[in-house]
Short mmCIF file of the C-alpha atoms (twelve columns), coordinates in Angstrom:
data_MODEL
# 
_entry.id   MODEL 
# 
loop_
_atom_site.group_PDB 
_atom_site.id 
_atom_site.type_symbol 
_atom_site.label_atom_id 
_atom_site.label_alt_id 
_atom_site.label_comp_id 
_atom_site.label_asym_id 
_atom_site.label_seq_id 
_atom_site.Cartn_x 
_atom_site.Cartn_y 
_atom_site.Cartn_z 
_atom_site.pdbx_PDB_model_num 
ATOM 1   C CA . UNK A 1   25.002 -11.495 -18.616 1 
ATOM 2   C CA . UNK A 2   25.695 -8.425  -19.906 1 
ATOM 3   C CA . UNK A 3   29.910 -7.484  -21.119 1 
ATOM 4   C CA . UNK A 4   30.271 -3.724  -19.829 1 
ATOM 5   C CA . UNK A 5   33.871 -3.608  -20.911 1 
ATOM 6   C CA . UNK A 6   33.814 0.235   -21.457 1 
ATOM 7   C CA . UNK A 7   32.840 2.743   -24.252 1 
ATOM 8   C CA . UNK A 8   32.660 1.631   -27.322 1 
ATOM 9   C CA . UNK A 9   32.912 4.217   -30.212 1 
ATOM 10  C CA . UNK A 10  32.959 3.635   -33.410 1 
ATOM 11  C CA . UNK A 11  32.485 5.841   -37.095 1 
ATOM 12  C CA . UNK A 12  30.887 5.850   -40.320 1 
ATOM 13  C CA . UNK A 13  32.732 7.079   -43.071 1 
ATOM 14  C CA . UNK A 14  31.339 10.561  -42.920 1 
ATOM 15  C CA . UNK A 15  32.155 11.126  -39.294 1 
ATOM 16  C CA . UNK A 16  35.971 9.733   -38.682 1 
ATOM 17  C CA . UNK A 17  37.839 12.311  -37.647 1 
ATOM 18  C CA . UNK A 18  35.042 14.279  -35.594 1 
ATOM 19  C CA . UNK A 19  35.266 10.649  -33.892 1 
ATOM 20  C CA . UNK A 20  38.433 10.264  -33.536 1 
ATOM 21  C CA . UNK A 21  38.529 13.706  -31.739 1 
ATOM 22  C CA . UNK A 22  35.705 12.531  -29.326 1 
ATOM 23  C CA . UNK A 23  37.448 9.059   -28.569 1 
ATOM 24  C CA . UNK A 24  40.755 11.675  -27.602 1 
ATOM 25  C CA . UNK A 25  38.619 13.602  -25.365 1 
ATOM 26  C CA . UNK A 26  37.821 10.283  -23.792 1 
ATOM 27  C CA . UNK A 27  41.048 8.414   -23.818 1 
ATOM 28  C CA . UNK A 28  39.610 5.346   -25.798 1 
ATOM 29  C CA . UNK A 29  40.346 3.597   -28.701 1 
ATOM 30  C CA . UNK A 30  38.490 4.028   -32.261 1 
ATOM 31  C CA . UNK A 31  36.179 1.085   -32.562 1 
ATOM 32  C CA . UNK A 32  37.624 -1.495  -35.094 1 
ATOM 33  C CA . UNK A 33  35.280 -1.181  -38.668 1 
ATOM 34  C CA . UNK A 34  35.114 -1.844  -42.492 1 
ATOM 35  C CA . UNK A 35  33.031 -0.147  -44.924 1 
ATOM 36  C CA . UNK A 36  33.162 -0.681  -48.630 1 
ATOM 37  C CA . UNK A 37  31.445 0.786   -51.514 1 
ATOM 38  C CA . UNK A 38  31.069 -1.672  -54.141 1 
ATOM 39  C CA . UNK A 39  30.982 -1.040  -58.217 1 
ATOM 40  C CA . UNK A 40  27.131 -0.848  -58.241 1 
ATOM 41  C CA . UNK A 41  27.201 1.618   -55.672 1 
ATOM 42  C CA . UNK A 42  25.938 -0.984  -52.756 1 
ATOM 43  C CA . UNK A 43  27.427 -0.545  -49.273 1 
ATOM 44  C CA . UNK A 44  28.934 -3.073  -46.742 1 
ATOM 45  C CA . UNK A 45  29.319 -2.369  -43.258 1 
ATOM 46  C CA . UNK A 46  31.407 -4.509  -41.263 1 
ATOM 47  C CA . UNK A 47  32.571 -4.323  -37.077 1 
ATOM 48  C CA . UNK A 48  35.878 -5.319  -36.694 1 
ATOM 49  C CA . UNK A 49  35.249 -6.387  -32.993 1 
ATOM 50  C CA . UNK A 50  33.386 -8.248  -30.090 1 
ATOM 51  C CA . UNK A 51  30.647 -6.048  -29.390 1 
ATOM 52  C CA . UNK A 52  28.006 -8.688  -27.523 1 
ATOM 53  C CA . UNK A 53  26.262 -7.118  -24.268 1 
ATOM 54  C CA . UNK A 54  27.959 -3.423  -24.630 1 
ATOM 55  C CA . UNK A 55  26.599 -0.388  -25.095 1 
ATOM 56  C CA . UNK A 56  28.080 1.261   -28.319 1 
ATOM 57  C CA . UNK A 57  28.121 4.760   -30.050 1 
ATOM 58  C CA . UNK A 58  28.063 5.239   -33.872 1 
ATOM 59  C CA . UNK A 59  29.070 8.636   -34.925 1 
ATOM 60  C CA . UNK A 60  27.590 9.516   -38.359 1 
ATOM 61  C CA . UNK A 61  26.975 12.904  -39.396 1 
ATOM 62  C CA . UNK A 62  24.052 13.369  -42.350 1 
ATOM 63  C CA . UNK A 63  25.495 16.066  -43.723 1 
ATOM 64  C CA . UNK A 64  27.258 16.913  -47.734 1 
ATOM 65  C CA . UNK A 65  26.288 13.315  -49.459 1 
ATOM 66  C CA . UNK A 66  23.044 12.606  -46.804 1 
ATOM 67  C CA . UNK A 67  21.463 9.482   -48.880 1 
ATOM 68  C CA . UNK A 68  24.351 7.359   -48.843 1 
ATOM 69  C CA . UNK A 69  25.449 8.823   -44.953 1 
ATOM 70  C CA . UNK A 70  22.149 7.968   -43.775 1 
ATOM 71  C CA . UNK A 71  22.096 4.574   -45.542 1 
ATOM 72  C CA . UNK A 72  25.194 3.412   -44.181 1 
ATOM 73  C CA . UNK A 73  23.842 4.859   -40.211 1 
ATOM 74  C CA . UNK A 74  20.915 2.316   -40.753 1 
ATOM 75  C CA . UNK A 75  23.531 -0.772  -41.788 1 
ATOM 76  C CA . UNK A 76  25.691 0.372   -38.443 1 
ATOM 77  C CA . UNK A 77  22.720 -0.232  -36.424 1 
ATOM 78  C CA . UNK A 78  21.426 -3.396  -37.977 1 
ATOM 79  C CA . UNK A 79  24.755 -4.834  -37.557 1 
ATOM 80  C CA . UNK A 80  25.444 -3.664  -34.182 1 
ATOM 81  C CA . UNK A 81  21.872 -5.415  -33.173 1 
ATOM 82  C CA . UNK A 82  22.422 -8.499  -35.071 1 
ATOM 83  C CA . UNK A 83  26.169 -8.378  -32.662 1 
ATOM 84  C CA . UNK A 84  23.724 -8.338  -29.587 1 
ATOM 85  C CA . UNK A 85  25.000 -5.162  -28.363 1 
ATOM 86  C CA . UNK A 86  22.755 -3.818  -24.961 1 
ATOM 87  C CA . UNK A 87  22.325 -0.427  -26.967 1 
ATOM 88  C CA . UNK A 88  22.223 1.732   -30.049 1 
ATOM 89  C CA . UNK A 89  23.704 5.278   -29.281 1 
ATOM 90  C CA . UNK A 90  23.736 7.274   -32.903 1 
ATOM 91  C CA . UNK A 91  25.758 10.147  -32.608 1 
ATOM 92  C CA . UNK A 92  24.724 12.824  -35.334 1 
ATOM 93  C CA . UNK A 93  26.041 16.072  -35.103 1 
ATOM 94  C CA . UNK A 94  24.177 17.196  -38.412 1 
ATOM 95  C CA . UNK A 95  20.901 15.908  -39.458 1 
ATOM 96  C CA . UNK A 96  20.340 17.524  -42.674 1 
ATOM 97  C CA . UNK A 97  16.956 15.905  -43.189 1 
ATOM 98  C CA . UNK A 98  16.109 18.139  -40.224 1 
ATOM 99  C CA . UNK A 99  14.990 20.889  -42.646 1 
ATOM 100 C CA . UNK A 100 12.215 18.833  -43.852 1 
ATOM 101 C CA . UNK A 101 10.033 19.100  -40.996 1 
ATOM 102 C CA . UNK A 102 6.287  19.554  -42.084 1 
ATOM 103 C CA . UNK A 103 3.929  19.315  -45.223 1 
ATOM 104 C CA . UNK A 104 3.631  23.097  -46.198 1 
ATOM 105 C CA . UNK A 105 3.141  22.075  -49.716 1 
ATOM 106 C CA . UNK A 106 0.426  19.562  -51.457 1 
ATOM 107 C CA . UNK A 107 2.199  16.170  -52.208 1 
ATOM 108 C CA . UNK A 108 5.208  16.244  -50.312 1 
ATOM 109 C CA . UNK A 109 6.848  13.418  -47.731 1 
ATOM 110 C CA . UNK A 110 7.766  14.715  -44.294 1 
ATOM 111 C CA . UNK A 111 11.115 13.467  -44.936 1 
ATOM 112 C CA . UNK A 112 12.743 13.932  -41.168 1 
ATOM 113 C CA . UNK A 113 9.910  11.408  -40.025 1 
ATOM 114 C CA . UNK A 114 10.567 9.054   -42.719 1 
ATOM 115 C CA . UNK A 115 14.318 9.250   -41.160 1 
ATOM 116 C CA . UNK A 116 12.930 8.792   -37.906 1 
ATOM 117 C CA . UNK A 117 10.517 5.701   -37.966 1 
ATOM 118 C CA . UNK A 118 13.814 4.357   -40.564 1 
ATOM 119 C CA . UNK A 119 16.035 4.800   -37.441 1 
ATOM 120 C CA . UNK A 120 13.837 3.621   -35.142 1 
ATOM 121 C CA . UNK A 121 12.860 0.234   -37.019 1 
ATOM 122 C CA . UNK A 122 16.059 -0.716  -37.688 1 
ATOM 123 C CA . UNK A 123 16.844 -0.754  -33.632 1 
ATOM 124 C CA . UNK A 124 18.515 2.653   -32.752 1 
ATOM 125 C CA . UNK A 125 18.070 3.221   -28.795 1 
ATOM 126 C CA . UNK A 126 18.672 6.940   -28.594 1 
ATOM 127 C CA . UNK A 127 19.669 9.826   -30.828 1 
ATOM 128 C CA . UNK A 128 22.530 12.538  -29.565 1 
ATOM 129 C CA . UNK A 129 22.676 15.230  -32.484 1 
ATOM 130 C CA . UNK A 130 23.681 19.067  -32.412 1 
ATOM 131 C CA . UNK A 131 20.806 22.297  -33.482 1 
ATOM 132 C CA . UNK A 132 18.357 20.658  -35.448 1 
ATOM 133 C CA . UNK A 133 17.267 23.200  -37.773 1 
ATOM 134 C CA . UNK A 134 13.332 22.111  -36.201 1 
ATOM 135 C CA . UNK A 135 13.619 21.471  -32.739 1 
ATOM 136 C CA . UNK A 136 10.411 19.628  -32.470 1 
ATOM 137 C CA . UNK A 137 11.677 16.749  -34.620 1 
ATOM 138 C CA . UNK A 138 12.686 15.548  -31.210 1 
ATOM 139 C CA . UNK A 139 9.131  14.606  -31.102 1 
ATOM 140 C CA . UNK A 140 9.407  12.857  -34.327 1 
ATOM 141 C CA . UNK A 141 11.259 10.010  -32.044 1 
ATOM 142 C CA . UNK A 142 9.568  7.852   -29.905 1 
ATOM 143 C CA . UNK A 143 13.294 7.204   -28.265 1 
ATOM 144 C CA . UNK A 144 14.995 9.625   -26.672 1 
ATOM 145 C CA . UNK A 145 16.819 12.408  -28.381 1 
ATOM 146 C CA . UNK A 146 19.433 14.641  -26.987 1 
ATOM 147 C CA . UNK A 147 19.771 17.949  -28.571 1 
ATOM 148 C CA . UNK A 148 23.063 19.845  -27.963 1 
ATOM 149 C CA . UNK A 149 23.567 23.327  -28.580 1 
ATOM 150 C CA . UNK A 150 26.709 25.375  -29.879 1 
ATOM 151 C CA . UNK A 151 25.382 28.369  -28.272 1 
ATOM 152 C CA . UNK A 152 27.520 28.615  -25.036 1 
ATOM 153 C CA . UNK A 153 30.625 27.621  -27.041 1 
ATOM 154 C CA . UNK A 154 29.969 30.474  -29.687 1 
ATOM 155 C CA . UNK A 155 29.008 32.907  -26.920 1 
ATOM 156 C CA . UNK A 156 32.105 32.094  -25.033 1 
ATOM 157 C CA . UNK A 157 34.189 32.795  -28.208 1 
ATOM 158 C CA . UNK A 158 32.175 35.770  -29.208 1 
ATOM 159 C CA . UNK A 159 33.578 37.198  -25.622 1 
ATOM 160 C CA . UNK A 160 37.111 36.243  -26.244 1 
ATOM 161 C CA . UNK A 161 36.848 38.518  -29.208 1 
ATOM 162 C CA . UNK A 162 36.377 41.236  -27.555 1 
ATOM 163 C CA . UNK A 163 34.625 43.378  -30.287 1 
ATOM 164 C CA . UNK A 164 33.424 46.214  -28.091 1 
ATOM 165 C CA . UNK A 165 30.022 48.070  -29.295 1 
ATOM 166 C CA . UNK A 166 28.119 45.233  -31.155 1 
ATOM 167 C CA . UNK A 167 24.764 43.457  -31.898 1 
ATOM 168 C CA . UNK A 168 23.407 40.057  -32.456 1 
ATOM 169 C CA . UNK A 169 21.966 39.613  -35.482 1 
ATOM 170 C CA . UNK A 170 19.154 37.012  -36.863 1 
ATOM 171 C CA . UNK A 171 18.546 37.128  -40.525 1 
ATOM 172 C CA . UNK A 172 15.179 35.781  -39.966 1 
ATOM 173 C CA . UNK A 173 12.035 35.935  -37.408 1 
ATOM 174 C CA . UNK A 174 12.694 31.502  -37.803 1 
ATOM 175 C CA . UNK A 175 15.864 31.751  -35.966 1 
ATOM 176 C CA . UNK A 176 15.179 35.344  -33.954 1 
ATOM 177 C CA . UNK A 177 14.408 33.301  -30.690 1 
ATOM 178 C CA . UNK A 178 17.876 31.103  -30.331 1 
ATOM 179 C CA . UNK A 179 19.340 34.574  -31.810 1 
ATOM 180 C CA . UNK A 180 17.806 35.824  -28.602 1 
ATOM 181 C CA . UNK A 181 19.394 33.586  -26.375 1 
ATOM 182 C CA . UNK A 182 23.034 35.049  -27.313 1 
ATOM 183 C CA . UNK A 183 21.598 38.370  -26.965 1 
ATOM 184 C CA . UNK A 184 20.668 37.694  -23.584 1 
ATOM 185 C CA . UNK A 185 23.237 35.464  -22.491 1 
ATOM 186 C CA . UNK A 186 26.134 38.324  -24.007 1 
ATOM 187 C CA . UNK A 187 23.570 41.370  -22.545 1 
ATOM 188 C CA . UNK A 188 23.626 43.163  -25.616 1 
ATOM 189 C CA . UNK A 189 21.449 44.106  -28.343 1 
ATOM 190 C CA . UNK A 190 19.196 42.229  -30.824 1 
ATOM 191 C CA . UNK A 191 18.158 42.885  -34.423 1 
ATOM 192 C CA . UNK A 192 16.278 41.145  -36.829 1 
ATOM 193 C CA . UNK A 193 15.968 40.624  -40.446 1 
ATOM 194 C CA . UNK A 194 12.907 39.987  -42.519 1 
ATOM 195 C CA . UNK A 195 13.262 37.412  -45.025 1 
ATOM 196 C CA . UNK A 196 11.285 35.814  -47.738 1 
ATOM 197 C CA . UNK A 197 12.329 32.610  -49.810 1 
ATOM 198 C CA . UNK A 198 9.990  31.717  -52.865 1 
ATOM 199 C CA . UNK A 199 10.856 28.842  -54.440 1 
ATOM 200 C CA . UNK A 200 13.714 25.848  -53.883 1 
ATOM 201 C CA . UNK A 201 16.407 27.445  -55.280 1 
ATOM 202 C CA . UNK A 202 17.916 28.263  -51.858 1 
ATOM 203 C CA . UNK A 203 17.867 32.072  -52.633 1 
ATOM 204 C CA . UNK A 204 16.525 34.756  -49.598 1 
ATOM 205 C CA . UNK A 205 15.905 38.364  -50.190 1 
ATOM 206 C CA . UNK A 206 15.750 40.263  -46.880 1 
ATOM 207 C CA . UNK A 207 13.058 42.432  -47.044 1 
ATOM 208 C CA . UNK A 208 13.730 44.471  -43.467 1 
ATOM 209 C CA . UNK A 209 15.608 45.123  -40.536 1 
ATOM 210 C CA . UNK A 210 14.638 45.570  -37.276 1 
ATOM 211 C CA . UNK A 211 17.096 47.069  -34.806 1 
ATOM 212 C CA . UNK A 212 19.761 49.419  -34.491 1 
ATOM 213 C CA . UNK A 213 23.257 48.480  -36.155 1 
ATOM 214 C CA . UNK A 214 24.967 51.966  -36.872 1 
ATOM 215 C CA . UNK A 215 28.435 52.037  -35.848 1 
ATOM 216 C CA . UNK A 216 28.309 48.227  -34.491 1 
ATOM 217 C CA . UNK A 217 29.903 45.261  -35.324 1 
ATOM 218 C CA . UNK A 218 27.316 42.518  -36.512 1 
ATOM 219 C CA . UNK A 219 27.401 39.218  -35.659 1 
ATOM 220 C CA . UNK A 220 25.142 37.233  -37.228 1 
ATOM 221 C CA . UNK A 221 24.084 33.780  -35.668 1 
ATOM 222 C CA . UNK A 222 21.986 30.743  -37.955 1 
ATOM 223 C CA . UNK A 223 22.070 27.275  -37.436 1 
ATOM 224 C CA . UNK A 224 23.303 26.516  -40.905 1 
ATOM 225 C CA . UNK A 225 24.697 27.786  -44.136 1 
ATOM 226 C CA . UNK A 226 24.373 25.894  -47.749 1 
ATOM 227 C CA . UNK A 227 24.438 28.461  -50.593 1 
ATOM 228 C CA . UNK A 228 25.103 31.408  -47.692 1 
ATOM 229 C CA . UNK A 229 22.564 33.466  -49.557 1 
ATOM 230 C CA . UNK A 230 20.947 34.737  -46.767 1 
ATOM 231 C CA . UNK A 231 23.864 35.602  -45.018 1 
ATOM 232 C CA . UNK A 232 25.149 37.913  -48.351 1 
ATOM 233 C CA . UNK A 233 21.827 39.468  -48.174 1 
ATOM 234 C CA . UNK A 234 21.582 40.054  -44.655 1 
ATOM 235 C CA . UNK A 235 25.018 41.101  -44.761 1 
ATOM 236 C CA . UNK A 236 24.585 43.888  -47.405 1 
ATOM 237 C CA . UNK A 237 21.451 44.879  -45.580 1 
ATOM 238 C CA . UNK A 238 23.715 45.558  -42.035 1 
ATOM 239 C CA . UNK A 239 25.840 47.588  -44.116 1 
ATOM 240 C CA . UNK A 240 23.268 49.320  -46.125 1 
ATOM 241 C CA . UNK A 241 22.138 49.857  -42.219 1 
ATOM 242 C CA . UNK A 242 25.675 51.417  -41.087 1 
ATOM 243 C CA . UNK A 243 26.723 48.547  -39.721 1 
ATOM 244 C CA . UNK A 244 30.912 48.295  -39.046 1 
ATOM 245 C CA . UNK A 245 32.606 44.849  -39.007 1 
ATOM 246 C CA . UNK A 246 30.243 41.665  -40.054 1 
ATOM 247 C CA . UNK A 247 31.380 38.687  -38.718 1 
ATOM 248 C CA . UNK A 248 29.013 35.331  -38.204 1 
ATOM 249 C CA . UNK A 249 28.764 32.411  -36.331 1 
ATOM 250 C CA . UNK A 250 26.907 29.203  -37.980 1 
ATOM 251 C CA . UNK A 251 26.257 25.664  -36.176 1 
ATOM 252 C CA . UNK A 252 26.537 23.496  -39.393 1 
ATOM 253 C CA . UNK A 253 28.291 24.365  -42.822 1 
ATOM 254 C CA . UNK A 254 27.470 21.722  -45.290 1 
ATOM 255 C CA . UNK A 255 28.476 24.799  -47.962 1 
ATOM 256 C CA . UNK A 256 28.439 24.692  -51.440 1 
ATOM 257 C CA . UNK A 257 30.990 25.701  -54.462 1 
ATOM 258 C CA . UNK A 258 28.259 28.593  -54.736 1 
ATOM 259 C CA . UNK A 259 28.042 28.921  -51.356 1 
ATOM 260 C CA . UNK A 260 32.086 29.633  -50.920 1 
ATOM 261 C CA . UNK A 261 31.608 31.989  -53.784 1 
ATOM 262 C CA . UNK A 262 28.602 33.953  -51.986 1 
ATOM 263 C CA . UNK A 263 30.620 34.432  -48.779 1 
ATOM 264 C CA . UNK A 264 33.763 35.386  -50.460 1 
ATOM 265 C CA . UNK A 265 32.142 38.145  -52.543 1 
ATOM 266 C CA . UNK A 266 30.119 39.211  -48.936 1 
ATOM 267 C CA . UNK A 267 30.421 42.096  -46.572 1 
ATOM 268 C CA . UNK A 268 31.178 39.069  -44.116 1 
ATOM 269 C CA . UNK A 269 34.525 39.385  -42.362 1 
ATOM 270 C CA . UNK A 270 35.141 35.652  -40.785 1 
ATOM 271 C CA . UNK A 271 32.629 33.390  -40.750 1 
ATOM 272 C CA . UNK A 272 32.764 30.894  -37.902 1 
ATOM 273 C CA . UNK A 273 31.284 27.274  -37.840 1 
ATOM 274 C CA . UNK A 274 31.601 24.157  -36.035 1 
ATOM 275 C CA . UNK A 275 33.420 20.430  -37.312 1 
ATOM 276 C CA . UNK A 276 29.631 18.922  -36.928 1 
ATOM 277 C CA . UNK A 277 30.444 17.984  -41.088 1 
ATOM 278 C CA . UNK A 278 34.013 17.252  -42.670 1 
ATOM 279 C CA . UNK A 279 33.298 19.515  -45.388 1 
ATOM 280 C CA . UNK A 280 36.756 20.016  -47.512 1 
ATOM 281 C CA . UNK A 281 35.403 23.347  -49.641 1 
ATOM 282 C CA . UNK A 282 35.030 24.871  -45.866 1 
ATOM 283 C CA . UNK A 283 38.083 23.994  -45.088 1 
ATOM 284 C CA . UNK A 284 39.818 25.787  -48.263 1 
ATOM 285 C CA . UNK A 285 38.435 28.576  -47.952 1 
ATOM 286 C CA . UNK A 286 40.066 31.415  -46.510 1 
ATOM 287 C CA . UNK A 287 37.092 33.009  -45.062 1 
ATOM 288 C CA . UNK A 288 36.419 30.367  -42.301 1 
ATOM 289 C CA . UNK A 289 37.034 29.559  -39.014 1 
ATOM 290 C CA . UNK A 290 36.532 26.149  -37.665 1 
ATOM 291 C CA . UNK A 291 35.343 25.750  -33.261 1 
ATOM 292 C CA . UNK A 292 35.320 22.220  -32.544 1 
ATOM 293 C CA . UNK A 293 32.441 21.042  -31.003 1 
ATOM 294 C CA . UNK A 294 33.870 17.037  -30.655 1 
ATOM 295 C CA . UNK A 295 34.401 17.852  -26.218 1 
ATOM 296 C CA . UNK A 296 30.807 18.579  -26.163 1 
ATOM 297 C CA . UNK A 297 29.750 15.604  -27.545 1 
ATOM 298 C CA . UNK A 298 32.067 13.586  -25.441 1 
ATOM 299 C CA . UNK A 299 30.898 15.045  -22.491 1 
ATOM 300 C CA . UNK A 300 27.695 13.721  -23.216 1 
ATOM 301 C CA . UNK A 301 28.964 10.398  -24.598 1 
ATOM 302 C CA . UNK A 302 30.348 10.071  -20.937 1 
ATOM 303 C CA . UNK A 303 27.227 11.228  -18.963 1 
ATOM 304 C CA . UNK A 304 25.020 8.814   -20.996 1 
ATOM 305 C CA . UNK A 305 27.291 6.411   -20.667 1 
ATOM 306 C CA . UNK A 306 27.402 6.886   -16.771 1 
ATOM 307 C CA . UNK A 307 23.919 7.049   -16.626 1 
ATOM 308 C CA . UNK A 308 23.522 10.841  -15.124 1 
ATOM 309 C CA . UNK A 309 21.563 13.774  -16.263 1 
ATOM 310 C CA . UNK A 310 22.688 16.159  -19.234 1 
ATOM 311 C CA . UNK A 311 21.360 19.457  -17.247 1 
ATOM 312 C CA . UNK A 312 24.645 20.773  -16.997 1 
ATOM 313 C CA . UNK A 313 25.661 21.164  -20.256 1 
ATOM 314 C CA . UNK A 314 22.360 23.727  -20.775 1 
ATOM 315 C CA . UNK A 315 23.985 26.111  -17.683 1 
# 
């Protein structure tokens, strides 16, 4: 017979305190664990409680060190299984894999679907994780994935800013279509930037821009930010443009040292970004501003839990 005692939430070692935010939004306790990293570099996952029958969440973010995060997410879930839990419920609010989505090049692995059939044959039931930077990885999954989006809680602060006459801003045609979502949903303009990328050195040159910036305040919108390259350059393009005050607002920062250097020497003003990765050279630097998106993801935590439909967090 199945033991429905309640959520059950528990944390890998790159997600704590995004977890322990989620179990406050939900009044429960912090699932009991161990991990330890031993000499050799081997990991050891261990639940510190009785799990049998229940349906448990693991939050796990893949995000600044991803081989060892994502390691340690497949241990969680073979030891939850091997406890006899009813369900697998993996919690990632970054999937950095995610950017490795097809084989554009001779000779390379489609690394997100390696990460997918890995989660899958180790047991996971279903996948909750937060602007994938290739939506269709969902697809990738032959279990469910729920895909969350920071949109409405960046469009909601982007109002309480009250900047007066300003644009959206995409630095690429990749991300111009979410980039028109805020446009629509905040009923103001759109521009666009034309970028090209070369080679793996995480470098963008922005080649165009489409749309009218003069006199505005920018805000640019991405999913992500690692070296912020793009966003210098599409910065310095906005105010080659005429743009005013550049501000941006990024889903997932798993920065760099070079990265924190880019956007300090930018044209940006703030950049804004979500707690999706405990990233500790985002939190020094002076530059950015941290939205929590942990309530969302309890939300959903609940409504899975409760078996209803997630429709009403897409309103």
């Amino acid at each position: 017979m199945r033991n429905d005692n309640g959520i059950k939430i528990f944390a890998g070692t790159a997600s704590r305190e995004f977890a322990r935010k989620i179990c406050g939004h939900l009044a429960v306790p912090l699932g009991e664990s161990q991990v330890i990293t031993f000499s050799e570099g081997n990991t050891y996952v261990k639940i510190g409680e009785k799990v049998r029958g229940n349906d448990v969440y693991i939050v796990q973010t893949i995000g600044i060190d991803p081989n060892n995060e994502f390691m340690e997410l497949l241990f969680w879930i073979d030891a939850f299984n091997r406890a006899s839990v009813n369900s697998v419920t993996v919690i990632m609010p970054y999937f950095s894999y995610a950017k490795a989505d097809k084989k554009d090049e001779p000779r390379v692995s489609i690394r997100a679907r390696v990460c997918a059939d890995c989660l899958e044959a180790v047991g996971v039931s279903r996948v909750v994780t937060m602007d994938l930077h290739s939506p269709q990885i969902q697809g990738f999954f032959r279990k469910p994935v729920d895909h969350l989006y920071a949109a409405n809680i960046f469009c909601d602060y982007i109002k309480a800013l009250e900047l007066g006459d300003y644009v959206i801003v995409s630095p690429d045609e990749g991300f111009a279509k979410n980039a028109g979502y805020f446009s629509h949903k905040l009923n103001v303009p759109l521009a666009v930037g034309n970028k090209r990328r070369s080679a793996h050195d995480e470098k963008a040159e922005i080649l165009n821009l489409f749309g009218d910036v003069s006199g505005k305040t920018a805000v640019i919108v991405d999913d992500l930010a690692i070296s912020c390259g793009t966003l210098k350059e599409i910065a310095a393009a906005l105010k080659k443009n005429g743009a005013g005050r550049i501000i941006a607002f990024v889903s997932h920062s798993p920065i760099s040292d070079k990265g924190v250097e880019a956007l300090t020497d930018s044209e940006i003003e703030t950049l804004y970004t979500t707690d999706t990765i405990y990233n500790p050279k985002v939190l020094s630097c002076p530059k950015i501003e941290i939205i929590s998106v942990s309530e969302l993801f309890a939300k959903t935590i609940k409504i899975i839990h409760e078996k209803d439909s997630l429709g009403e967090l897409f309103l």
